[in-house]
N, C-alpha and C positions, 0 to 999 in steps of 0.2 A: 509360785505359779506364774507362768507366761501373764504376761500382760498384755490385755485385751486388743492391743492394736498388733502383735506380733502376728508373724504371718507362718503358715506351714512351708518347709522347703518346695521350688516347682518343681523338682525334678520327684517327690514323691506322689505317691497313687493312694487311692482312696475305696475303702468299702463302705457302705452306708447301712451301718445295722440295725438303723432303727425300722421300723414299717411304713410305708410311703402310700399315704392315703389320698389321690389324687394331689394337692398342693400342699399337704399335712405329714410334715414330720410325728412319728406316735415315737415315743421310747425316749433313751438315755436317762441318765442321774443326774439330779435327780428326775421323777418320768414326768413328761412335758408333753403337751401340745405346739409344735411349731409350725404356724405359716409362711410359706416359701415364697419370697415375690418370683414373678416370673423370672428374673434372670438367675435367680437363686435354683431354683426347678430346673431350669436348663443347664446351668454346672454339673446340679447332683446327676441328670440323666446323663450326663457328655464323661463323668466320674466313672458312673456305674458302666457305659459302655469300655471302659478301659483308657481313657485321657489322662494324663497326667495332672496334677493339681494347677502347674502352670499358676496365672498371675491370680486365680482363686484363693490365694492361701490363708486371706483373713475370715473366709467362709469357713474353708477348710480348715483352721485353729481353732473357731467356733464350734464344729460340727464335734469335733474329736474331745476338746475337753468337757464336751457335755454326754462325750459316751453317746454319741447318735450315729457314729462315723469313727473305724479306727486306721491309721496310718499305714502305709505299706512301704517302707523306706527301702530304698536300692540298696544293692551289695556295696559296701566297701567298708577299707581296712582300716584297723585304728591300732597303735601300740599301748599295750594295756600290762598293766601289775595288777599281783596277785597277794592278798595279804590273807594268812592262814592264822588263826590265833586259833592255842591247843594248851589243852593243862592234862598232864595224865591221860596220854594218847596218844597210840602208832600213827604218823601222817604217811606213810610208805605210801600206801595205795593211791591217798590223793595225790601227792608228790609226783608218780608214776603216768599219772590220769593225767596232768596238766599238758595242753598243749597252746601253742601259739603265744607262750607268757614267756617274756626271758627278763622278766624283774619278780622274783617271787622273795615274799619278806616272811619268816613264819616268827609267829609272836608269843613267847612260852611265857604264860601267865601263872608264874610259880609254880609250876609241877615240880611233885616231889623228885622223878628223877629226870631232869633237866640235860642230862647229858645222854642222856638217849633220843630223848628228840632232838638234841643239837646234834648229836652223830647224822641222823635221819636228814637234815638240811645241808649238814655240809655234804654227804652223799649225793642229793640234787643240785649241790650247789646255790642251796638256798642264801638268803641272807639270816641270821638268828639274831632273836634281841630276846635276852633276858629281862622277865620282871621279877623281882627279887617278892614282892606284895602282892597277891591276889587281888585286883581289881574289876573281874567279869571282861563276860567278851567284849563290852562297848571299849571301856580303857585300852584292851588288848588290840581294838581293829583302830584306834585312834594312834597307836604308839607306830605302827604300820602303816597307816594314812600317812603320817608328818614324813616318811622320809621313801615312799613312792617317789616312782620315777616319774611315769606316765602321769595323762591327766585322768585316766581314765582307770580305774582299781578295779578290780573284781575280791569281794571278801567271799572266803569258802572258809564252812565251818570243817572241824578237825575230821566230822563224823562224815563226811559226805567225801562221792566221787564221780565229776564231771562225766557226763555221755560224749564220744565224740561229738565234735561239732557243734557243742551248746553254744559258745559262743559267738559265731557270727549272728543268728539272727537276733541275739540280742546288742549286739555291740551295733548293729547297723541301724536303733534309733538314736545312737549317740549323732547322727549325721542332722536330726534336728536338737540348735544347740539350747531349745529350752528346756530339751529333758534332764532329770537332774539324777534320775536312780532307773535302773531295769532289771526285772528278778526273772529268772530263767521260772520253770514250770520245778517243782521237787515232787521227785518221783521213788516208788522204793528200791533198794537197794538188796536184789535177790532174794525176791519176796520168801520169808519162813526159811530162810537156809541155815540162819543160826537156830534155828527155834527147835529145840529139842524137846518139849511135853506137849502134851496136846495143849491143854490154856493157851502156851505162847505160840503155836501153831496157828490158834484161833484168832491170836491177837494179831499175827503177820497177816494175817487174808483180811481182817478188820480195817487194818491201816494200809494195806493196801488201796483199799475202796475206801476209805474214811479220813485217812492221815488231815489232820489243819492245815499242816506243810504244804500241803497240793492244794492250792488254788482254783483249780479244772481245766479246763480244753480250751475258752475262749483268751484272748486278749482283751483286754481293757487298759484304760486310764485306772490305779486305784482311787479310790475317794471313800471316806466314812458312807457307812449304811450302804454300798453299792454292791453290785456285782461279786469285784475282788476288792474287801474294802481293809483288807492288809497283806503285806508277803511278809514271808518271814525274816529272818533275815542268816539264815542256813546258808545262802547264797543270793548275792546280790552285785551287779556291775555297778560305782556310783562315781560321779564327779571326785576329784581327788580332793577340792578344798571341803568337800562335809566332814562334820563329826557325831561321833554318837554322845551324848548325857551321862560322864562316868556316874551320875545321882542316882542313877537305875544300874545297881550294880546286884539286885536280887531278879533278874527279870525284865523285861515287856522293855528290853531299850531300843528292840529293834523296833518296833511298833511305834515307838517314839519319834524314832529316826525316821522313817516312814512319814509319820504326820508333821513334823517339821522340815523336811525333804524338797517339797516344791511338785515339780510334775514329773510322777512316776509311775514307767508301765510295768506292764508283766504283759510277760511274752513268751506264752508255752512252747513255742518251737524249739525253745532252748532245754534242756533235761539235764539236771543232776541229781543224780542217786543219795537217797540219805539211809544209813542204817539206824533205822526205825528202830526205837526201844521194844520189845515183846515179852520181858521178863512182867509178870502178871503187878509185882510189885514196886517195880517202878514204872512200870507204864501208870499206872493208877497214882504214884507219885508226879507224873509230868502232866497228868488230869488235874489235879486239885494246883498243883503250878501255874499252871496256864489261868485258871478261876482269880488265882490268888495273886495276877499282876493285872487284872482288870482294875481293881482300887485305884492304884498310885496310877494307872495310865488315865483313868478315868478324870481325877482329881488336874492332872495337868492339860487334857482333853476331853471338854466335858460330853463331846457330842462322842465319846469309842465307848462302845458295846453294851449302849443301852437297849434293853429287850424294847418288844413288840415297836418296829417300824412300819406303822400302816396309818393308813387312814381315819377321821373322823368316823364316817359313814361304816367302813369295817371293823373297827371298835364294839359299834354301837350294834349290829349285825350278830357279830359273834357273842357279846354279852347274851343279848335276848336268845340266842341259841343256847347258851350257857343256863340261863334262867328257864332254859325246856319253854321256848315261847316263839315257836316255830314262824307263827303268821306275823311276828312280831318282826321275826327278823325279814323274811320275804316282803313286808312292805316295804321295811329302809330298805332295801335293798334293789328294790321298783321306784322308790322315790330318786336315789341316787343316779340309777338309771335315767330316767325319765328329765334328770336335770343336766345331766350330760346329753341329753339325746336335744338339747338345744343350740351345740354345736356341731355336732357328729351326726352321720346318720343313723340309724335307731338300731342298725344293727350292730355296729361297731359298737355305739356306746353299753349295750346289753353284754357285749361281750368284754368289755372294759371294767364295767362297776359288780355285774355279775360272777361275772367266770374269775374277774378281778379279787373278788369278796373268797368265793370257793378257793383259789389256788391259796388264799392267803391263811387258810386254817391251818396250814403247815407251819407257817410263823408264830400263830396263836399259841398252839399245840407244843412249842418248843420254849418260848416263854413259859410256861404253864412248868414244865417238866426236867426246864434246865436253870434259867435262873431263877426261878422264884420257885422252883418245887420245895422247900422247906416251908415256906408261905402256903403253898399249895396245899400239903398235907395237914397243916396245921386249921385248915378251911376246910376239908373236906370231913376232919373230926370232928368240927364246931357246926358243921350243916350238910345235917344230911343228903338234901336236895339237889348239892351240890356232887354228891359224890359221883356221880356218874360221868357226867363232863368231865371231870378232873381225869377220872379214870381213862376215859376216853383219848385224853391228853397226852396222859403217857404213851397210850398204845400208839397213837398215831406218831407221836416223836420219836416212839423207840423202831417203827417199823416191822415192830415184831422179832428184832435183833437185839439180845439181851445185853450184846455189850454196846449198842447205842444205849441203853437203859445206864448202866456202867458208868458210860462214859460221862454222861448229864450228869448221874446223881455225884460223880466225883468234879466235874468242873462246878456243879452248882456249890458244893459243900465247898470249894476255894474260893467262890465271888465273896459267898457270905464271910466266910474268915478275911478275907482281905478287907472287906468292911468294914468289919469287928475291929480290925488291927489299923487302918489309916485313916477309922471315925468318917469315915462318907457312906448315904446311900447313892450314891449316883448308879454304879454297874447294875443296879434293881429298880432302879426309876423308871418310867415307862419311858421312850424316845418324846420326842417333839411331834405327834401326828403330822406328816404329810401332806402337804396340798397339791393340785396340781395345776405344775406350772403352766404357762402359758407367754409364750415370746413369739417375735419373729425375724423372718433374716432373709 
């Protein structure tokens, strides 16, 4: 992570995404209250009118790694390698798709037939390195990393194919040198065109809209519990000196790499296409996969993919909701209010603690249904009174879309076996409740 006195580039611009309440910063990660001294208020408007960051840049570093404010870096060029690592897989298309890369290194990680994808490189003129030992893709992007050219890598997994132009707007925060990793947006790759039955039909439109891989629309800084609080690592431009943890050689290394990384965005302007699994049975195999490397990531990062990340006061809110104790929850929920409304004016904080508390039944509701539905069901036998909430739980997590339902009951059934199997409960433990911060600048 950037160190606190480091400055943003002057030559970049700035958008301020948080909400600007007369001298009050509302928003970022984690969500804060920030007071603006005057000359701080006259940056952010002189920013928002379109100013360059200029000699603000320790505001501007400030604003940005708290996700209040995200960067706008000017065009320019960088010389960049490209490391492919593939086991049992045609790289043609992505080989075909690379542009602006004239270091590309492909990494065969024991495929059985090894001289087909070495044809396929020397074709592009790749460089090939054989692994004779299956090691996973971290070993495989790490055998790649050590003999880059550039400082700058771009790793593409086997299964993916760049969009034009993905990478200038990610390669253009490389021009601030404390970012250490930037992940393009992953997007599908000619949604349903392999998908020949209906199931895997339904599966292609699913993951269309739903894929993990896709991150969403926005930019951010990543960080735990945030917005985008991982990228995969399908695709990723990183500093050449990192490496990945061959110890995670069943899973979640990229996730790893990610939280041991330093400062990393994601930056949807960038697009590369992944061919999205849609075979009914192994999609439901990379569901319970994905459950089943929360353990070990858990176990080495205690704060990744602990359910329900809310608040005291919405805890408490939603239980009495849960317990059918309606006026129970609407008082915390006035109180909460009513304690914010000693900072705030009484309408902002109504809509902060209130509308706060309501939006947050969707988090509730996916805890209930995705990690802890095995718990969940096993409560709803043992009490009656419960079964309705629960019920409720699912519906509101599934959306009414059966392969959201699916998709929960098979990543929940991998949290618990990865439990089972690396002796932690952490990936089911509740988060750390929230408070809210409070700085200024």
């Amino acid at each position: 992570m950037p160190e606190a006195n480091t400055t943003l580039p002057a030559d970049f611009h700035l958008t301020v995404t948080a909400r600007l309440e007369g001298d009050t910063l509302i928003g970022g990660e984690p969500f804060q209250l920030v007071r603006l001294r005057p000359e701080s208020l006259a940056r952010i408007r002189a920013w928002t009118a379109g100013e360059p960051v200029g000699d603000g840049g320790s505001l501007a570093r400030a604003l940005v790694m708290a996700n209040l404010a995200r960067p706008l870096p000017p065009p320019v060029a960088f010389a960049v390698s490209a490391v492919i690592p593939v086991r049992d897989r045609s790289i043609a298309r992505l080989l075909e798709a690379l542009e602006a890369v004239d270091d590309v290194i492909v990494v065969d990680d024991a495929s059985l037939d090894g001289d087909s994808v070495r044809r396929e490189a020397e074709i592009a003129r790749a460089h090939y390195i054989r692994r004779d030992v299956r090691g996973g893709a971290g070993a495989a992007r790490n055998e790649g990393l050590a003999v880059a050219k550039h400082d700058l890598v771009a790793l593409i997994d086997s299964d993916c194919v760049p969009r034009p132009g993905w990478l200038a707007p990610v390669l253009a925060h490389f021009a601030d040198p404390a970012v250490d990793v930037v992940a393009p947006r992953i997007v599908p790759l000619e949604p349903g065109a392999s998908a020949r039955s209906r199931p895997a039909r339904a599966i292609a439109r699913y993951e269309a809209d739903r894929s993990p891989l896709d991150r969403g629309a926005h930019p951010a800084r990543v960080v735990p519990g945030g917005q985008v609080p991982f990228v995969p690592g399908a695709a990723l431009v990183v500093r050449r000196q990192l490496r990945f943890d061959p110890a995670f050689d069943q899973g979640g290394e990229d996730v790893d790499f990610i939280r041991r990384a330093g400062y990393v965005r994601y930056e949807p302007a960038g697009h590369v296409a992944h061919d999205h699994r849609v075979d009914p049975a192994q999609w439901l195999r990379r569901r319970v996969y994905y459950g089943r490397t929360a353990a070990p990531l858990a176990k080495r990062h205690p704060r990744h993919a602990r359910p329900l990340p809310v608040s005291l006061w919405t805890t408490a809110a939603w239980a009495a909701v849960a317990a059918r104790k309606p006026k129970t929850a609407l008082a915390i929920t006035a109180t909460a209010s009513a304690l914010l409304a000693r900072e705030l004016p009484p309408r902002l904080a109504i809509e902060l603690a209130a509308l706060g508390t309501l939006r947050s039944g969707r988090v509730v509701a996916d805890a209930i249904a995705r990690a802890w539905w095995p718990a969940s069901l096993v409560t709803a036998a043992a009490v009656p009174r419960a079964r309705l909430p629960i019920a409720v739980a699912f519906v509101v997590s599934s959306q009414g879309n059966p392969l959201k339902l699916v998709d929960d009951l098979a990543f929940g059934y991998g949290v618990w076996r990865g439990c089972l199997i690396h002796r932690t409960p952490a990936p089911i433990t509740p988060a750390r409740p929230w408070r809210l911060a409070r700085r200024s600048l």
